[in-house]
PyMOL CGO cylinders between C-alpha atoms (Angstrom):
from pymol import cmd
from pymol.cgo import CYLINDER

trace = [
    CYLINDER, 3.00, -7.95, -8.73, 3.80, -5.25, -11.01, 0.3, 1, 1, 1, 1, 1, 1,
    CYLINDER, 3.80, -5.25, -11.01, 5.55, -2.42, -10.09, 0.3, 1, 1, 1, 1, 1, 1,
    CYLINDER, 5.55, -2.42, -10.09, 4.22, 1.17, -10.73, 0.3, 1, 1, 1, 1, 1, 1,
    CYLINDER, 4.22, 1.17, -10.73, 6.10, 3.63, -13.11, 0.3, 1, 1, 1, 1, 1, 1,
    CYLINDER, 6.10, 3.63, -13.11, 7.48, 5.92, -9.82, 0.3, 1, 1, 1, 1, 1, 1,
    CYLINDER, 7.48, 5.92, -9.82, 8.30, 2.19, -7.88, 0.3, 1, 1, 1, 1, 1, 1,
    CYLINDER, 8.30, 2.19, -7.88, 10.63, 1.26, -10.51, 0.3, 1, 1, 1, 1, 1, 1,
    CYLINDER, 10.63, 1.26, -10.51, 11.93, 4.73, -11.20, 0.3, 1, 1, 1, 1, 1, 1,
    CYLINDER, 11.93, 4.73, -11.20, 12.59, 4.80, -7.18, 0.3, 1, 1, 1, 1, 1, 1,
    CYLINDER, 12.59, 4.80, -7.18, 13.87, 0.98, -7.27, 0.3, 1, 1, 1, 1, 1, 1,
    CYLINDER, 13.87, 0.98, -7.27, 16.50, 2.21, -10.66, 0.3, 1, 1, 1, 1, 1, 1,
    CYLINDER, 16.50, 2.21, -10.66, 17.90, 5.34, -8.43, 0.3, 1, 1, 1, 1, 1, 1,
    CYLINDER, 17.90, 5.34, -8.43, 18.21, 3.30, -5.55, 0.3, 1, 1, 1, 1, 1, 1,
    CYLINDER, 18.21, 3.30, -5.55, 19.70, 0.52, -6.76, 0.3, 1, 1, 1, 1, 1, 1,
    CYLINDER, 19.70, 0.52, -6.76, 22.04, 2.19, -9.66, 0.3, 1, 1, 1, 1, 1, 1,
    CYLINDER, 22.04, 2.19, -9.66, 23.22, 4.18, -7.19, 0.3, 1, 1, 1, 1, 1, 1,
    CYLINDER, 23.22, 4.18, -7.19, 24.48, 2.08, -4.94, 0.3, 1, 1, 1, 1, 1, 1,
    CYLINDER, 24.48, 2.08, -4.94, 25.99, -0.05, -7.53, 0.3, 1, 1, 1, 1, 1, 1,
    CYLINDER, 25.99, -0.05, -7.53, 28.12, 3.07, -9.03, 0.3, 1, 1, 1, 1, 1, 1,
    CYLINDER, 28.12, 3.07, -9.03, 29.68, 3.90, -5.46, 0.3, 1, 1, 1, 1, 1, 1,
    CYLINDER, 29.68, 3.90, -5.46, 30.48, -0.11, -5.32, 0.3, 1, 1, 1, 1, 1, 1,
    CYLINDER, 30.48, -0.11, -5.32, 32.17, -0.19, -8.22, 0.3, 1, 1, 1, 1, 1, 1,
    CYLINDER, 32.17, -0.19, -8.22, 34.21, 2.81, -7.81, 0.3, 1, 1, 1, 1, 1, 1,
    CYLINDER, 34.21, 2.81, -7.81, 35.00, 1.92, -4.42, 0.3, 1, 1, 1, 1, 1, 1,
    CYLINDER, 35.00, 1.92, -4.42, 36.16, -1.34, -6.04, 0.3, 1, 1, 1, 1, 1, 1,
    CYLINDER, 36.16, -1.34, -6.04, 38.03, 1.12, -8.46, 0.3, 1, 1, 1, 1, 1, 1,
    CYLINDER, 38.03, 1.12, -8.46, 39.74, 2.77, -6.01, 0.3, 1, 1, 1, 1, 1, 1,
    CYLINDER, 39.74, 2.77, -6.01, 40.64, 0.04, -3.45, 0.3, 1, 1, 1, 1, 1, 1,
    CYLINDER, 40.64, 0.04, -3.45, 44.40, 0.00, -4.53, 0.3, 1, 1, 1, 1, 1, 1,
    CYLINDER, 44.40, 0.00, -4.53, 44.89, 3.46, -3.26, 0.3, 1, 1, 1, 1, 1, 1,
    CYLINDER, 44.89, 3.46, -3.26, 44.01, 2.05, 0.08, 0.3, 1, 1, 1, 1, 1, 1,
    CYLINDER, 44.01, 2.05, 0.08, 40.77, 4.09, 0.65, 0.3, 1, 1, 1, 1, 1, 1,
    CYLINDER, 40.77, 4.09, 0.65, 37.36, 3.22, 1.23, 0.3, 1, 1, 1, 1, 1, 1,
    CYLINDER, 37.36, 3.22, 1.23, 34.15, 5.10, -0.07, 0.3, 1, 1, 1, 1, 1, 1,
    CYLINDER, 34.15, 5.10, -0.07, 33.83, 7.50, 2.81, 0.3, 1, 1, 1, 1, 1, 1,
    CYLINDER, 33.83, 7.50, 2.81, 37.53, 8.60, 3.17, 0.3, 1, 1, 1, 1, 1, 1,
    CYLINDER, 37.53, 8.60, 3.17, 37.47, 9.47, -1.05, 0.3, 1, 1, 1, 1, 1, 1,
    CYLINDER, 37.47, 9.47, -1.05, 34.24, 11.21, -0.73, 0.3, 1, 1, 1, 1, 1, 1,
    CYLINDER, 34.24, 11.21, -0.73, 35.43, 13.28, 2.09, 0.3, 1, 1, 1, 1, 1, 1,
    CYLINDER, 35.43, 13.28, 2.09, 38.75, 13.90, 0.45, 0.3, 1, 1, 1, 1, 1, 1,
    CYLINDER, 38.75, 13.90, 0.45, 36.54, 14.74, -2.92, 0.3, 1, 1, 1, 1, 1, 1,
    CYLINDER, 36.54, 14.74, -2.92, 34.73, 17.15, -1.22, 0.3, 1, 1, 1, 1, 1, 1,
    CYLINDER, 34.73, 17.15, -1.22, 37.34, 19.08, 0.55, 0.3, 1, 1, 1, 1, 1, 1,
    CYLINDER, 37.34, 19.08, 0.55, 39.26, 19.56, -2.30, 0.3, 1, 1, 1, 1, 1, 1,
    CYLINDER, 39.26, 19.56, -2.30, 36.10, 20.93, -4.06, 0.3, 1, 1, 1, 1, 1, 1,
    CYLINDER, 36.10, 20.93, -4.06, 35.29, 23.44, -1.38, 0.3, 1, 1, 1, 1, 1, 1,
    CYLINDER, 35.29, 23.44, -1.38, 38.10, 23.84, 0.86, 0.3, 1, 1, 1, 1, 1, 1,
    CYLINDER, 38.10, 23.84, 0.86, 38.60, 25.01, 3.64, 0.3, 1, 1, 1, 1, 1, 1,
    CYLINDER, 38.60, 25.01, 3.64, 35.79, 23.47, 5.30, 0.3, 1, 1, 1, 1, 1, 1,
    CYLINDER, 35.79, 23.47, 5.30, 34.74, 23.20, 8.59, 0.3, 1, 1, 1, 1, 1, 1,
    CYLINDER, 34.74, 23.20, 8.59, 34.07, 20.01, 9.94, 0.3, 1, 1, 1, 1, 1, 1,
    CYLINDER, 34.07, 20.01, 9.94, 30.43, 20.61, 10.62, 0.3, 1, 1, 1, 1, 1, 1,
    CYLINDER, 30.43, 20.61, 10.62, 29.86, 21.90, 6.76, 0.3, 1, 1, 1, 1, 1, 1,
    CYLINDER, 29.86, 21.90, 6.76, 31.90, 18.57, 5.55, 0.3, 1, 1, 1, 1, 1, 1,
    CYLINDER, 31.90, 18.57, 5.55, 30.00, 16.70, 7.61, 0.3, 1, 1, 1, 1, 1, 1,
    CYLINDER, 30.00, 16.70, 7.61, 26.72, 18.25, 6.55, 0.3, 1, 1, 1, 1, 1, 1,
    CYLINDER, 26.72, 18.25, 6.55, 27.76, 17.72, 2.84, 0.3, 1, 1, 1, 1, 1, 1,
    CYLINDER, 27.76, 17.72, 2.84, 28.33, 14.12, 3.07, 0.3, 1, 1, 1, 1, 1, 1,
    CYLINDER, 28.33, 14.12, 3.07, 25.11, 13.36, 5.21, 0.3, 1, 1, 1, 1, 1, 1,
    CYLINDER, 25.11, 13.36, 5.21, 26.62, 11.97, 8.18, 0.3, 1, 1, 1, 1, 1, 1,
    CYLINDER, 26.62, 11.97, 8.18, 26.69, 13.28, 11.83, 0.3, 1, 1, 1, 1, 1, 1,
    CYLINDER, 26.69, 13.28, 11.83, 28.88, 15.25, 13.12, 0.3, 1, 1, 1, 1, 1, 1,
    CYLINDER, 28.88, 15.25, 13.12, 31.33, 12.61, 15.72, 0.3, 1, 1, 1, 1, 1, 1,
    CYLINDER, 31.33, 12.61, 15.72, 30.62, 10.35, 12.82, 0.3, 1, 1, 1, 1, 1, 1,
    CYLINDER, 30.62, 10.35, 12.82, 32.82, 12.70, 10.54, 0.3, 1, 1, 1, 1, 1, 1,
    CYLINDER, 32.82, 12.70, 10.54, 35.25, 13.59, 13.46, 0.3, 1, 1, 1, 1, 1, 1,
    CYLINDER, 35.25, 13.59, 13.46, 36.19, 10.24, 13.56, 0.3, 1, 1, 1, 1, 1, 1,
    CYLINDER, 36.19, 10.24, 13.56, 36.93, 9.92, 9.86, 0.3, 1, 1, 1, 1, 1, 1,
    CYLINDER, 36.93, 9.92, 9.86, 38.70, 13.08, 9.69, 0.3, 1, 1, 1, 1, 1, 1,
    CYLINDER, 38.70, 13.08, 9.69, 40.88, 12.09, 12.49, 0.3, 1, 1, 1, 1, 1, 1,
    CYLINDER, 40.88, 12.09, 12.49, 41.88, 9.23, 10.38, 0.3, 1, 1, 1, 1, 1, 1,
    CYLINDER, 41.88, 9.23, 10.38, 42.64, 11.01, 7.22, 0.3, 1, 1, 1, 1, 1, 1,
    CYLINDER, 42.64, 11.01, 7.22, 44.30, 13.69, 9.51, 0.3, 1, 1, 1, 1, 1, 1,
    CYLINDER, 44.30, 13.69, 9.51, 46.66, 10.90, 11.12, 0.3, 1, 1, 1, 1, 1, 1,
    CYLINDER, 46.66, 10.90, 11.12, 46.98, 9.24, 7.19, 0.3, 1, 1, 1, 1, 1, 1,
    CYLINDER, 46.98, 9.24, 7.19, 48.59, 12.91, 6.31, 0.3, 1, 1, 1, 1, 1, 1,
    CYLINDER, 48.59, 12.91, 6.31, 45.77, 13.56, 3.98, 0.3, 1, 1, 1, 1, 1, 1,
    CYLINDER, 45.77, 13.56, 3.98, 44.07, 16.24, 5.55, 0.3, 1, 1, 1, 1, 1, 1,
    CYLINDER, 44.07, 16.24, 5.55, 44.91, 19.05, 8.35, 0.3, 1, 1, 1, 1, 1, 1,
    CYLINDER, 44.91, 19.05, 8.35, 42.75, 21.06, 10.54, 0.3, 1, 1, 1, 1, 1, 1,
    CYLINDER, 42.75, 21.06, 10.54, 43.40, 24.66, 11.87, 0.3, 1, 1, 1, 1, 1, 1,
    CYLINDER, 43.40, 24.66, 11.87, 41.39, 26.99, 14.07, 0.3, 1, 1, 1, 1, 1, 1,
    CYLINDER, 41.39, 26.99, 14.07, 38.98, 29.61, 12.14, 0.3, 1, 1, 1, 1, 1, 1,
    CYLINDER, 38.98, 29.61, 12.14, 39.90, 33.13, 11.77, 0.3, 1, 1, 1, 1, 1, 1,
    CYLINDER, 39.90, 33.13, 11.77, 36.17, 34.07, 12.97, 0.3, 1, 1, 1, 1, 1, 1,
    CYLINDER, 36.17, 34.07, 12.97, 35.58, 31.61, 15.78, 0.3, 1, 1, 1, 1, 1, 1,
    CYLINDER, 35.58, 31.61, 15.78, 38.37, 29.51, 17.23, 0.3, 1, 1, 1, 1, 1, 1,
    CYLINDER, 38.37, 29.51, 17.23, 35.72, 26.75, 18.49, 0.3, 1, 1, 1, 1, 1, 1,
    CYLINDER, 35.72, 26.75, 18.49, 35.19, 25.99, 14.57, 0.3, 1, 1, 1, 1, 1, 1,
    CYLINDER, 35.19, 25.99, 14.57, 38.21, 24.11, 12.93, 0.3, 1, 1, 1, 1, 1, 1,
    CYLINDER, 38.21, 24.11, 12.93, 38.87, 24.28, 9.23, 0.3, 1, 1, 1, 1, 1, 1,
    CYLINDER, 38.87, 24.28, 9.23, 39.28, 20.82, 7.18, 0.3, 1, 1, 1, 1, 1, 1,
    CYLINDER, 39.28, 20.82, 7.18, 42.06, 21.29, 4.16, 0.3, 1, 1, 1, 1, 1, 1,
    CYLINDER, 42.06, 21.29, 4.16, 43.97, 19.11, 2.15, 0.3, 1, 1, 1, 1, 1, 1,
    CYLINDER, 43.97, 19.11, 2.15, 47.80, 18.47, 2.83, 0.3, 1, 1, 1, 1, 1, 1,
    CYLINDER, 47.80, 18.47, 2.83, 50.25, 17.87, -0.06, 0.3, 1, 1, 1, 1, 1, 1,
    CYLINDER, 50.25, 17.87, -0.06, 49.84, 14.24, 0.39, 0.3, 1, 1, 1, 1, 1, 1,
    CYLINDER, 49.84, 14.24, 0.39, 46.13, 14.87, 0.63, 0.3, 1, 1, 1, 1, 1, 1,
    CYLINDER, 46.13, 14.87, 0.63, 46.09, 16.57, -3.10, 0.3, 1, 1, 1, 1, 1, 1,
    CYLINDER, 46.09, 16.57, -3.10, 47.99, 13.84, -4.86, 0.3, 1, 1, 1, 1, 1, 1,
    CYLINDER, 47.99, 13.84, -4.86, 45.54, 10.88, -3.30, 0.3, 1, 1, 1, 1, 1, 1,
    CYLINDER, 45.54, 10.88, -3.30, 42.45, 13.53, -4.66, 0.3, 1, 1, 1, 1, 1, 1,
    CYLINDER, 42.45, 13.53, -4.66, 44.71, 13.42, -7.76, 0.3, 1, 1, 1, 1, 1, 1,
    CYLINDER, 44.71, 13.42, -7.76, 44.58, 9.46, -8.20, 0.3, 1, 1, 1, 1, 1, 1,
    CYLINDER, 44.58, 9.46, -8.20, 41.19, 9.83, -7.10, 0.3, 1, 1, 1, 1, 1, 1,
    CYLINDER, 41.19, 9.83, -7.10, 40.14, 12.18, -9.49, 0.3, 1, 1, 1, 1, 1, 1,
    CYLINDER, 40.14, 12.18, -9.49, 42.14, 10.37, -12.37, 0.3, 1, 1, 1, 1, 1, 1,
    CYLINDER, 42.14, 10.37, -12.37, 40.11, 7.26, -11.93, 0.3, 1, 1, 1, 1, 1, 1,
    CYLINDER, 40.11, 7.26, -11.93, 36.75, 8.96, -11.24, 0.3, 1, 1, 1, 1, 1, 1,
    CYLINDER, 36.75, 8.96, -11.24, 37.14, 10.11, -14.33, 0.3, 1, 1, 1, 1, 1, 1,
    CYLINDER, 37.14, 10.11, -14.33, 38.24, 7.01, -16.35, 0.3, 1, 1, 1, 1, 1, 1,
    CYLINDER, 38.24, 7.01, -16.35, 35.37, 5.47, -14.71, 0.3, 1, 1, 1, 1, 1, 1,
    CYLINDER, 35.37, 5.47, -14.71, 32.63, 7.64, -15.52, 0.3, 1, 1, 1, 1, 1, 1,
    CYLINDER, 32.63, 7.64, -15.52, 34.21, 7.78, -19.34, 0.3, 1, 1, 1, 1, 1, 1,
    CYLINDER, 34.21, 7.78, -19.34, 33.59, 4.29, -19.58, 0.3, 1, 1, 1, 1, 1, 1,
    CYLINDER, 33.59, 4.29, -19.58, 30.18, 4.26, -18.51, 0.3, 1, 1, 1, 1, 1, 1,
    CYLINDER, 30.18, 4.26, -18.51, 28.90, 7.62, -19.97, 0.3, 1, 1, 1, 1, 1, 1,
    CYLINDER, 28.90, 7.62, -19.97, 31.21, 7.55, -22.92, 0.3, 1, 1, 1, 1, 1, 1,
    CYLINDER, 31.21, 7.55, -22.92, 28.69, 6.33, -25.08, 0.3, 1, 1, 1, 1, 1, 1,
    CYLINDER, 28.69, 6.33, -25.08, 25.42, 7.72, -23.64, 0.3, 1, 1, 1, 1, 1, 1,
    CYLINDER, 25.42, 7.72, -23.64, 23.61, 10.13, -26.09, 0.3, 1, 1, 1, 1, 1, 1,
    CYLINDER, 23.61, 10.13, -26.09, 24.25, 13.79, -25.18, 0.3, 1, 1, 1, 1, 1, 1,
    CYLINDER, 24.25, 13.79, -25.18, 20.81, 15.03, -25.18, 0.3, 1, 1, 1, 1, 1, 1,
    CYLINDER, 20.81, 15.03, -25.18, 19.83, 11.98, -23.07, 0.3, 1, 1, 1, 1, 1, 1,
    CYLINDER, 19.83, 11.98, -23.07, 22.27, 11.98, -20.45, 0.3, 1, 1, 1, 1, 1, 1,
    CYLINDER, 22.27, 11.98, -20.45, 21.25, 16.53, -20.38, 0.3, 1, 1, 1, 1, 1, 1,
    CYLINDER, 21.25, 16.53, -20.38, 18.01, 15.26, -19.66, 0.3, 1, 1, 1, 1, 1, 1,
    CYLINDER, 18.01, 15.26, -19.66, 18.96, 12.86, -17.40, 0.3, 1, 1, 1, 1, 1, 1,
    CYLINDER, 18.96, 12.86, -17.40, 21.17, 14.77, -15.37, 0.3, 1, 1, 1, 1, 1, 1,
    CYLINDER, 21.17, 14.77, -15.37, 18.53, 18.03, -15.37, 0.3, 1, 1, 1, 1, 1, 1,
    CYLINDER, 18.53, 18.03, -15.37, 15.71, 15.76, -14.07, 0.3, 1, 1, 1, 1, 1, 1,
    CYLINDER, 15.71, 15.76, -14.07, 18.44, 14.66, -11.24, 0.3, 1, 1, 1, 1, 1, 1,
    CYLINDER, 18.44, 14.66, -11.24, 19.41, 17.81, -10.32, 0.3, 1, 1, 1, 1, 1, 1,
    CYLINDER, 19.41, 17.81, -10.32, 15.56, 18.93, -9.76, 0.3, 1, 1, 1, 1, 1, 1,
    CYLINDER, 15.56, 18.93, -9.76, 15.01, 15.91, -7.71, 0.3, 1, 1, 1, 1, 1, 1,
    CYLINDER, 15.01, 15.91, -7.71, 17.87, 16.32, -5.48, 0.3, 1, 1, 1, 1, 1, 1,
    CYLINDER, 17.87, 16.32, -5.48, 16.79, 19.77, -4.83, 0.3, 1, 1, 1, 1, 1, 1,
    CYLINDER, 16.79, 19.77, -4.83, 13.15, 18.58, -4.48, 0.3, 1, 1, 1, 1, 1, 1,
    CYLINDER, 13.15, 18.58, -4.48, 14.54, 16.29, -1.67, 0.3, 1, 1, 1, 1, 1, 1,
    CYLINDER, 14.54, 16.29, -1.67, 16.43, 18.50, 0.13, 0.3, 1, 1, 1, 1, 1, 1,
    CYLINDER, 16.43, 18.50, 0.13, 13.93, 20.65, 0.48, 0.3, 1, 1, 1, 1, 1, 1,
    CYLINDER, 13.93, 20.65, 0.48, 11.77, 18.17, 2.28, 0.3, 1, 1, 1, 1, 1, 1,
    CYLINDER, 11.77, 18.17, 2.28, 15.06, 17.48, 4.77, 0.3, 1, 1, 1, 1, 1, 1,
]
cmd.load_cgo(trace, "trace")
């Protein structure tokens, strides 16, 4: 059977991206981290402070789900949590010093990685590319 056009465009996003996170999880598993502890670590540097709900909410998982992974990186010194100016129920996610220089290493080979594989892609192409990505992912969310 063959596939439709929009089948193997859903099949190559799929499938791509789980084999990107794979590999850079492979990347990274010297520094002693797996996927979900880097991309919570990414995203707190990106945006912190965050509160636990709004980390949670940008990495798609539920909230005692992301709790319990910030109680790990919390007891690995990587990241600390402190009551909210506005509301002392919320509690603010931030990186430690310890939690910087592991984003550091992170970052370092996120970046090596992505060189490799995009080094070579045309420019124009991988605009494209990333343009028609972005207006899908907002095309998605909208229908969350």
């Amino acid at each position: 059977m063959e596939l439709t056009l929009e089948e193997r465009f859903s099949l190559a996003l799929h499938t791509t991206a789980r084999a990107w996170r794979l590999a850079l999880d492979r990347r990274l598993k010297d520094l002693g981290m797996g996927q979900a502890s880097w991309m919570a670590i990414a995203a707190v540097a990106k945006s912190q402070p965050l509160s636990q709900t709004e980390l949670a909410r940008l990495l798609g998982v539920e909230d005692p789900t992301m709790v319990a992974m910030i109680d790990r990186l919390v007891k690995a010194g990587y990241l600390q949590r402190t009551p909210s100016d506005k509301d002392r129920r919320v509690k603010l996610v931030s990186l430690t010093p310890d939690g910087n220089d592991i984003y550091n290493r992170v970052k370092k080979e996120a970046n090596a990685f992505r060189q490799e594989l995009l080094g070579d892609a045309d420019p124009a192409t991988l605009a494209i590319v990333t343009g028609f990505l972005e207006q899908l992912q907002t095309a998605v969310e909208s229908k969350l």
